[in-house]
Structures are given as structure tokens and as C-alpha cells.
C-alpha positions in Angstrom: 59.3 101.9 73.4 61.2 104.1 70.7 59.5 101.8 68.0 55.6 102.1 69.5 56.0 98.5 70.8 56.4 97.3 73.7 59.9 95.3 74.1 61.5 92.8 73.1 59.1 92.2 69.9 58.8 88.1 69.6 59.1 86.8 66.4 56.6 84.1 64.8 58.3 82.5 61.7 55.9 83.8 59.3 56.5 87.1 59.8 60.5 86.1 60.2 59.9 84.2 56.5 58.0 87.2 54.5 60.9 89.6 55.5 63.8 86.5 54.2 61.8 86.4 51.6 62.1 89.9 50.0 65.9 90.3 51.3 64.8 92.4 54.5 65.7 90.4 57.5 68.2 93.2 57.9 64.8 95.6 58.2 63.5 94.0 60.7 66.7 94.5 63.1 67.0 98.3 62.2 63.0 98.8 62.4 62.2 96.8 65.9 64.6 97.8 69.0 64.7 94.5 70.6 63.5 91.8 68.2 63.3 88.5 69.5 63.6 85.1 67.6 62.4 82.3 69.9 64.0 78.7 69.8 61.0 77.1 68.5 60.9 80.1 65.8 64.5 79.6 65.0 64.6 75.7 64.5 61.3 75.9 62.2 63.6 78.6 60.2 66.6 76.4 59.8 64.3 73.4 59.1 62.9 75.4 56.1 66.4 76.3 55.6 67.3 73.0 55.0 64.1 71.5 53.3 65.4 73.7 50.1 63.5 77.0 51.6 66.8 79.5 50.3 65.3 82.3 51.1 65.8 81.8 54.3 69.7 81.8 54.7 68.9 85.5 55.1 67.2 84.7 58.5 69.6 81.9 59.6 72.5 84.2 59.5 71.2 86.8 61.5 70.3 84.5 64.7 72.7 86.1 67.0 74.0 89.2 64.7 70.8 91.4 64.9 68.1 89.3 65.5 68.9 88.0 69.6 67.6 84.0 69.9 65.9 83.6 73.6 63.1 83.8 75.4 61.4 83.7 78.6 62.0 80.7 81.0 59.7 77.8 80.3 56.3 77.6 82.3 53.7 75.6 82.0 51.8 78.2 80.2 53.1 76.6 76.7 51.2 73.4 76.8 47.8 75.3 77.1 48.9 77.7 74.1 50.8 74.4 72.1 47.0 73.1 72.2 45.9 76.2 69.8 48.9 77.4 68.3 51.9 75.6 66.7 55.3 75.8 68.4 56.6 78.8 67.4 53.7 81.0 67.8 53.1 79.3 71.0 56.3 80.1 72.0 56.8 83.4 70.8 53.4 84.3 72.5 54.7 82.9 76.1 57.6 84.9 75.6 56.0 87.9 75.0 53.1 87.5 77.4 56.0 86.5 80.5 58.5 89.3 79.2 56.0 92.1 78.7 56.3 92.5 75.4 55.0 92.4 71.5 53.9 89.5 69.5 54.6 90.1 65.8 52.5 87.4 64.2 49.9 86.9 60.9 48.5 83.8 62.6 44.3 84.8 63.6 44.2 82.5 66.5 48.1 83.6 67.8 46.6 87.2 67.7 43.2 86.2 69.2 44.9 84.3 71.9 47.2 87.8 72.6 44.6 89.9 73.0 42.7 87.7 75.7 46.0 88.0 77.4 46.4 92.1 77.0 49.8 91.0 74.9 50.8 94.1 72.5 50.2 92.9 68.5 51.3 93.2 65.4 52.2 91.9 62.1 54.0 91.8 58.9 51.8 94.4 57.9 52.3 96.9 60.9 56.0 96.3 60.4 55.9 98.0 57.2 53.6 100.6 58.3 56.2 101.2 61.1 58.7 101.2 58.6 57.1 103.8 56.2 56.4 106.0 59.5 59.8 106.1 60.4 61.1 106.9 56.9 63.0 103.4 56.7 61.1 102.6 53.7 59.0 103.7 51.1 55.1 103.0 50.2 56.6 101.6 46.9 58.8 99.3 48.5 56.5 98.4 51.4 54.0 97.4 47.7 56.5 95.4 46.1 57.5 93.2 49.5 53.4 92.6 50.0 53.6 91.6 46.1 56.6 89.2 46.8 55.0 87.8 50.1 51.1 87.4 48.3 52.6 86.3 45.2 55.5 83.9 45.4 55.2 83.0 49.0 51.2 82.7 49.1 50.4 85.1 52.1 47.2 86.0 53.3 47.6 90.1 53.1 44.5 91.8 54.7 45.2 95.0 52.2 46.1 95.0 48.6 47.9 98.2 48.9 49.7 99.7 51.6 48.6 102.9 51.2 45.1 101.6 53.1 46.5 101.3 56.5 49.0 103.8 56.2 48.2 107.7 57.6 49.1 110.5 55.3 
């Protein structure tokens, strides 16, 4: 747990999206130790690939060179979470709850649904707080990806600044 998460770290595609979209895909492989991209996360990636989403190449290229594509074995588990959540974060959830590990999603009910089932979360946010603690970025740079994500690609951030979750 070298990263303060437990392994492997799933993947939901909104987090997977905000890093393409600031060029950082390549962050997220040196920051997380075991970062997981699920298939359901990886074929709503390539879809917005292919619906005119370029940004995303970034992502697509780094299935299988960085960021591992797998999962858990299938369970019925899914269907209940499919119900709540949509297939990726469903997915990525299972994963995580079967393999012991992280959930690295934005998505309220995906992280209210995780922590009825004692799963390990975080979030684009705690990524970059994880990346400022171990001196892979700056507070500057963490800023001007959470300017990118809030103002091109329309995230929801829960702090304007970084500098609000982040201990001096």
C-alpha cells in the first residue's frame, strides 16, 4: 500500500477522462501502484474516443502499457450495483469490493455505495492531493488540471483551490 491505497485502485471513467483531459494519463500510472481500468471503463473510454472525445487517445493508448485492463471474475453482485450505478462504476466498484481494493470515482452514489461495503475511496481530487504529497506534482499544476477539468470538461470539483484539502 506504498501509495495509501489499498491495491489495485479501480478506475471509473470520469476520473480516467479528467486525467486524458489535462495530458496526465501518464500521472496516474506513476502516482497509483496498481491502477486498474475495468472492461466496462475501458469500452465507455474508447466509445468517447470515437464519438470525437480526442482527449481521450491519451487513455486509449495506455490500456495495457501502464494502466492494466481487468477485473475480478463476474458475480452476481453487478446486477444489484448496475441498478444504482452505470456500468463502469458498477464494475469498477465490484472489482474493487471482490479484489480488496480502492475505488477511484467522483460519482456520489458510486462512493455512497463503497462505503456501505467498507471499499477504500477516492477521487480525482485525492489523486492530486496524493500527487502533491508525494512531490509528483505541484499545487500550481494540481490548480491548473482542476481549472481544465471545471472549465472545459464541466466537472463538479468539491474545492476551488487545491490548497483546501491539501496539509502544509
Amino acid at each position: 500500500m506504498a501509495d495509501g491505497y489499498p491495491q489495485p485502485v479501480f478506475l471509473d471513467t470520469t476520473v480516467l477522462s479528467n486525467f486524458a483531459s489535462t495530458g496526465a494519463v501518464a500521472f496516474l500510472v506513476e502516482v497509483l501502484d496498481s491502477p486498474v481500468v475495468v472492461p466496462a471503463v475501458r469500452d465507455e473510454v474508447e466509445r468517447g474516443r470515437r464519438f470525437g472525445h480526442d482527449y481521450l487517445a491519451t487513455a486509449v493508448e495506455a490500456f495495457g502499457d501502464g494502466l492494466r485492463a481487468g477485473g475480478c471474475p463476474r458475480e452476481p453482485e453487478t446486477g444489484r450495483l448496475r441498478e444504482r450505478l452505470d456500468a463502469g462504476e458498477a464494475e469498477a466498484l465490484r472489482g474493487a469490493i471482490k479484489c480488496d481494493g480502492t475505488l477511484a470515482t467522483d460519482d456520489l452514489a458510486a462512493r455512497r455505495l463503497a462505503d456501505d461495503r467498507d471499499v477504500q475511496v477516492t477521487g480525482s481530487v485525492g489523486l492530486l492531493v496524493l500527487g502533491i504529497e508525494r512531490e509528483l506534482i505541484t499545487s500550481e499544476t494540481a490548480n491548473e488540471w482542476l481549472d481544465t477539468w471545471r472549465d472545459v470538461r464541466g466537472y463538479y470539483a468539491p474545492v476551488e483551490r487545491i490548497e483546501e484539502v491539501v496539509e502544509e
